[in-house]
N, C-alpha and C positions, 0 to 999 in steps of 0.2 A: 835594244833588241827589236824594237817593233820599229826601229828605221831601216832594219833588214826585213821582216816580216809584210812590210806594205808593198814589197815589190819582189819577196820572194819566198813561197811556201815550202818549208821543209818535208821532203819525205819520214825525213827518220830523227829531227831533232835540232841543235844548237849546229852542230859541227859541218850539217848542209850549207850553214849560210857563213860558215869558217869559209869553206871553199870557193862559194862567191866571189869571195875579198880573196882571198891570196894566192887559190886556184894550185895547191901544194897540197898532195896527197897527203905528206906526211904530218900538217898540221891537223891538216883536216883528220886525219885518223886517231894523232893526239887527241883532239880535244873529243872526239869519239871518245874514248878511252875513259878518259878525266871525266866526259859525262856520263858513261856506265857505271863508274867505278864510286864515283862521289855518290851518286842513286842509290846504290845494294849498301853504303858505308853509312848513308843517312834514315834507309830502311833499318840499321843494326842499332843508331844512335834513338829511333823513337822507340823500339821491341826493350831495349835497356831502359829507357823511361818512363815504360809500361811498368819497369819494374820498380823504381823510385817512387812512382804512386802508390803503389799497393803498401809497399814500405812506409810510406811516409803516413799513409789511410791507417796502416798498423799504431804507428808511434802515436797518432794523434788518437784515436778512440781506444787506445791500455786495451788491442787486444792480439792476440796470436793467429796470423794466419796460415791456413795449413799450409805445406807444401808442394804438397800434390794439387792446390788452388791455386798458389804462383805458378810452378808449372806449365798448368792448363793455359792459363793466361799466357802467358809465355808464347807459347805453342801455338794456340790461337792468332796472337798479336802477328805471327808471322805468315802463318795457314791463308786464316782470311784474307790479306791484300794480294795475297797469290791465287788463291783459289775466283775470287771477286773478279780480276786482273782478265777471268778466262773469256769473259763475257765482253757483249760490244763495249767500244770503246765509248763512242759517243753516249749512250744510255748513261754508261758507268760514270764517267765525266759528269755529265747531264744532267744528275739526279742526286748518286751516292752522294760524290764526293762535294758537289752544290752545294748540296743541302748540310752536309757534314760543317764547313767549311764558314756559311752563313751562321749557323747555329754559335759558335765557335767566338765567331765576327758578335753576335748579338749578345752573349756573353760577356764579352771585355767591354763592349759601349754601355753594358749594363750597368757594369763595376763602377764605368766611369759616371756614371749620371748617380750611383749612391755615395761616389767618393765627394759629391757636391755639398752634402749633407754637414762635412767638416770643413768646408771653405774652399777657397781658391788658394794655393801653393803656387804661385810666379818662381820661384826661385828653385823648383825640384823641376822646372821645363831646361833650367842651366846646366849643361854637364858637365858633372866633378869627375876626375880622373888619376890619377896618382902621375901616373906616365903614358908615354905619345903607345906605348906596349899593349895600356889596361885599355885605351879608347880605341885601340886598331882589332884586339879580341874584340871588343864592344860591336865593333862593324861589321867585323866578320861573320858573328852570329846572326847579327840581324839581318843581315843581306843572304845570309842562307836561308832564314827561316822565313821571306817572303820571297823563296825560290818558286815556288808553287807557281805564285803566276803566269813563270814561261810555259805550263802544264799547257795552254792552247795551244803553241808550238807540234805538240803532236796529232793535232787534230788537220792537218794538211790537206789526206786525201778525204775524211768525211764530211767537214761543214761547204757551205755553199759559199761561195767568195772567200774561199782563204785567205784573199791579205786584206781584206779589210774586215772581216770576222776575227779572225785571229788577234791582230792587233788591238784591235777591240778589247776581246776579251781580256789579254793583257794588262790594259791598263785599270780595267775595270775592276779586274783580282786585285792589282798593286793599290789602287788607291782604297779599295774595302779592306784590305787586309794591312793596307798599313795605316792609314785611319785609325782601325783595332787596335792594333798593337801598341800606338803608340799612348791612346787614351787608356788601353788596359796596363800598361806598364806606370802610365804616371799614375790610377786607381789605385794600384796594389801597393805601390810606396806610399799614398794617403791613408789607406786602410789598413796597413801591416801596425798592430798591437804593440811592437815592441822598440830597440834600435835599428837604426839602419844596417849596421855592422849585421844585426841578427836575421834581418832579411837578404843581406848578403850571404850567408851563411847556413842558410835556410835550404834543402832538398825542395822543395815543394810546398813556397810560400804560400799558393791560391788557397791550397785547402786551410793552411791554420786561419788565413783569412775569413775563411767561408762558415767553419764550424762555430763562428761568433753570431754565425744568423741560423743556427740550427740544421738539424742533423741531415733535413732537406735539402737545403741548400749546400750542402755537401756531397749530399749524391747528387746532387743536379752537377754539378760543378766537375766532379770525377766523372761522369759518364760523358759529359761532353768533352772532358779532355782527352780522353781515353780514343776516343771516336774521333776528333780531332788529326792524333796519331795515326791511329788505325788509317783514316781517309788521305793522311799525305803520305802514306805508304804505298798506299795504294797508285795515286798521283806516279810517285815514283820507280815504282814497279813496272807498270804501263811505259814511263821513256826510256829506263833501261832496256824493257824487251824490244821497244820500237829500233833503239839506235841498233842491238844486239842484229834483230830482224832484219834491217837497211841493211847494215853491213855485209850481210850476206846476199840481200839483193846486188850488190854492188861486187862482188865476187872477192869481196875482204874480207871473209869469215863463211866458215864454213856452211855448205850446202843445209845441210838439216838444220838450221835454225828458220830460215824460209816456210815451215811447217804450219801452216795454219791451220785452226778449227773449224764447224762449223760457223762461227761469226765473225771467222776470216780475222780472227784476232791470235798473234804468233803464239803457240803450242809450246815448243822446245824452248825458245827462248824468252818466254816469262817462267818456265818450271825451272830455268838455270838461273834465273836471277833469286826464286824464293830459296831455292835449292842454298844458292850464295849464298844468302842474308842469314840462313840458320849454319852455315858453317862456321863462318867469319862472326857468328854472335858468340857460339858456344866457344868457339879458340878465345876468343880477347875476353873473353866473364872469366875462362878457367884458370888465363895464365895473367890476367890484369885485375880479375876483381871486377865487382860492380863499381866502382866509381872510377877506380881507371880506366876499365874500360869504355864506359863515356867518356870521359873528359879525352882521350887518345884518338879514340874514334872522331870525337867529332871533328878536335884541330883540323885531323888528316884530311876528313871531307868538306871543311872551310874551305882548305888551303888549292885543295884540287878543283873545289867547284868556282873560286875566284881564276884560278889561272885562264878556264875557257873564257870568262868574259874578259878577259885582260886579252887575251887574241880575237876575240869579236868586236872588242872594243876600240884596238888599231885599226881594223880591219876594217870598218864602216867606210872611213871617207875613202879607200883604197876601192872597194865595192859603188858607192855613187861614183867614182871617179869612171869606172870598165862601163857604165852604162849612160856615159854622157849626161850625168846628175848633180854632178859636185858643186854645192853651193858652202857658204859659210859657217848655216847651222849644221850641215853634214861632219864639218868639220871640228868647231868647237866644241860639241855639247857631247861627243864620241871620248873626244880627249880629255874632256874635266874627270868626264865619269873613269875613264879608263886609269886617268894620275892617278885617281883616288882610290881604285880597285888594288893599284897596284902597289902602293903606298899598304894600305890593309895586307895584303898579301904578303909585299915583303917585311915588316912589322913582327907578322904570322910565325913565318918560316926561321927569320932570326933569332926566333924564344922555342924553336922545336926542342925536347929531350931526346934521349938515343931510340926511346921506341918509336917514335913521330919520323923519326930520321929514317929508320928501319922499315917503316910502312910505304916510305915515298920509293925507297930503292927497293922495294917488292915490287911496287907499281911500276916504276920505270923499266925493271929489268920484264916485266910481261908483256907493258909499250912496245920495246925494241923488239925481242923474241917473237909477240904478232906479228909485226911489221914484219920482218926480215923472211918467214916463214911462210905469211899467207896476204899480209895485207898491199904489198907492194903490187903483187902478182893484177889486184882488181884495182879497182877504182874506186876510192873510197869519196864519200859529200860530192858527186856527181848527180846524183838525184834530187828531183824535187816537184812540186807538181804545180800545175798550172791552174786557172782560172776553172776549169773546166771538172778540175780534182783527178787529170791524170797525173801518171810519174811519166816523167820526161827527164832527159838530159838536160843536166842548164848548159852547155852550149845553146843547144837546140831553144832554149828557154830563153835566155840571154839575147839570143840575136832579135826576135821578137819583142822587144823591149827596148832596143837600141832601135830598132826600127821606126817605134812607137813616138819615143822622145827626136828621132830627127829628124818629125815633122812638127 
């Protein structure tokens, strides 16, 4: 992504720079789509694992918590990244979700400098897999949940030098956060009490982990994960209203989502995306259950959040190619990543049940029906902004660029 990003700033998100590369409304509105859709399904997937904590905080301290306090929690988990969401972007960015995010980040490096305490484990950095099935979920997850990253992506028109800020920031999320992840992930297999299987097994291994060092460290551990949650909902709440927003800049989507606040941050279309998230939570808890409804939910928003990079990912050296750019690394290191998306992805899709099935031809069938309805009519990843942090046409964008490189 940031080898589209160094040379071109999105107005409204991934599916701007779909259009770069392939210059087809119709993808480009797809992966609109795929990234609205995957956003409000992974807001649903962390508000349900607000509820796994509180559960699990139950099981482990032998006590009863009320239900009008899951609830609240509940309620909240969804309120706040929506209400948060109203305010500037950059601030919120800047601050909340920083700071949230670091916090988070400083937690798992923690785990990992106490899991030193028991040695060094060379042989749990090897990964065990049953089938090519259990290692392509493996991927999937993990490549959604250092989604966050592209969150610069929508900072286009605020920061000063967007493509080289942006990108920036990119990689600088990607490598803190996956840094984190990966030393907090091999911690909690050194620290997990019991067998492996049983940490497989486990809702919410951190805490049984953490209550071996006291009741402190248990709240510390829950409040940051909680917040954690809370902050990448928020993350995602902000791109869903951004692309919602764009769209209707681009005459793809209806006029009133264009509505902005005093802080010129979209109105309509972040109250439809929380509006979303608490619909699509209460359907799939009432008719799947809490654990189904995770585990269904989240497949869906794997499977859909891998397909847009699987068309970004073609898409790159086609993009250097329209801008007289195209060199070798354009080309190579777009297609490794993209085999390998696509391999996870289709892996994914081959192991769906009938309600995974059912969610994707919900989705498609709202795809088509936009499209055919309202989105053909505009122009959809036509927008983007320049060095200067206008919106501009990337024609208009593009020719100055081509200009640029054909001296």
């Amino acid at each position: 992504m940031s080898m589209y990003t160094k040379k071109l700033a999105s107005a409204g998100g991934y599916y701007n720079l779909n259009y770069g590369a392939w210059r087809s409304k119709k993808l480009a509105f797809l992966e609109a789509l795929t990234e609205l859709v995957a956003y409000t399904l992974l807001n649903v997937v962390n508000v349900i694992a607000v509820y796994t904590i509180l559960s699990a905080l139950s099981d482990i301290l032998g006590v009863v918590i009320p239900n009008y306090v899951i609830y609240f929690v509940i309620g909240f988990s969804i309120a706040y990244p929506t209400l948060i969401s109203f305010t500037h972007v950059k601030k919120l960015l800047g601050y909340v979700v920083t700071i949230s995010a670091t916090a988070e980040a400083a937690l798992l490096i923690s785990l990992f400098f106490l899991s030193l305490s028991k040695g060094i484990h060379f042989d749990y950095f090897v990964p065990k897999f049953k089938n090519f099935g259990d290692l392509a979920t493996a991927y999937v997850l993990t490549t959604v949940s250092i989604s966050g990253a592209g969150a610069a992506t929508y900072l286009g028109e605020e920061t000063k030098k967007p493509h080289e800020n942006i990108s920036k920031g990119m990689w600088l999320a990607l490598i803190i956060g996956g840094v984190s992840m990966f030393l907090g992930t091999y911690a909690m297999i050194v620290l997990w009490p019991g067998t492996i299987s049983g940490l497989a097994n486990s809702n919410q291994p951190l805490f049984v982990e953490m209550i071996q060092y006291g009741i402190i460290a248990l709240y510390i551990s829950l409040t940051l994960s909680i917040n954690s949650l809370l902050a990448s909902n928020i993350g995602t709440t902000i791109g869903a209203a951004r692309i919602l927003f764009n769209l209707a800049r681009e005459n793809a989507a209806p006029k009133i989502f264009t509505k902005v606040n005093r802080s010129g941050e979209p109105l309509v279309a972040t109250a439809v995306i929380g509006i979303s998230t608490a619909i699509i939570t209460v359907l799939s808890v009432s008719v799947l259950g809490i654990t189904g409804a995770f585990t269904e939910v989240a497949a869906v928003e794997g499977v859909l959040w891998l397909l847009g990079r699987i068309l970004d990912g073609f898409g790159a050296p086609i993009f250097y190619w329209r801008i007289n750019s195209l060199g070798i690394g354009n080309v190579v290191i777009p297609l490794i990543a993209t085999i390998i998306n696509s391999w996870g992805d289709a892996q994914s899709i081959l192991q769906m049940d009938i309600v995974q099935l059912l969610m994707i031809t919900v989705f498609a069938s709202i795809v088509v029906s936009w499209y055919v309805l309202k989105a053909r009519k505009g122009f959809p990843g036509t927008l983007v902004v320049d060095e200067n942090n206008n919106v501009v046409t990337i024609d208009e964008y593009l020719k100055k660029i081509k200009a640029v490189n054909a001296h």
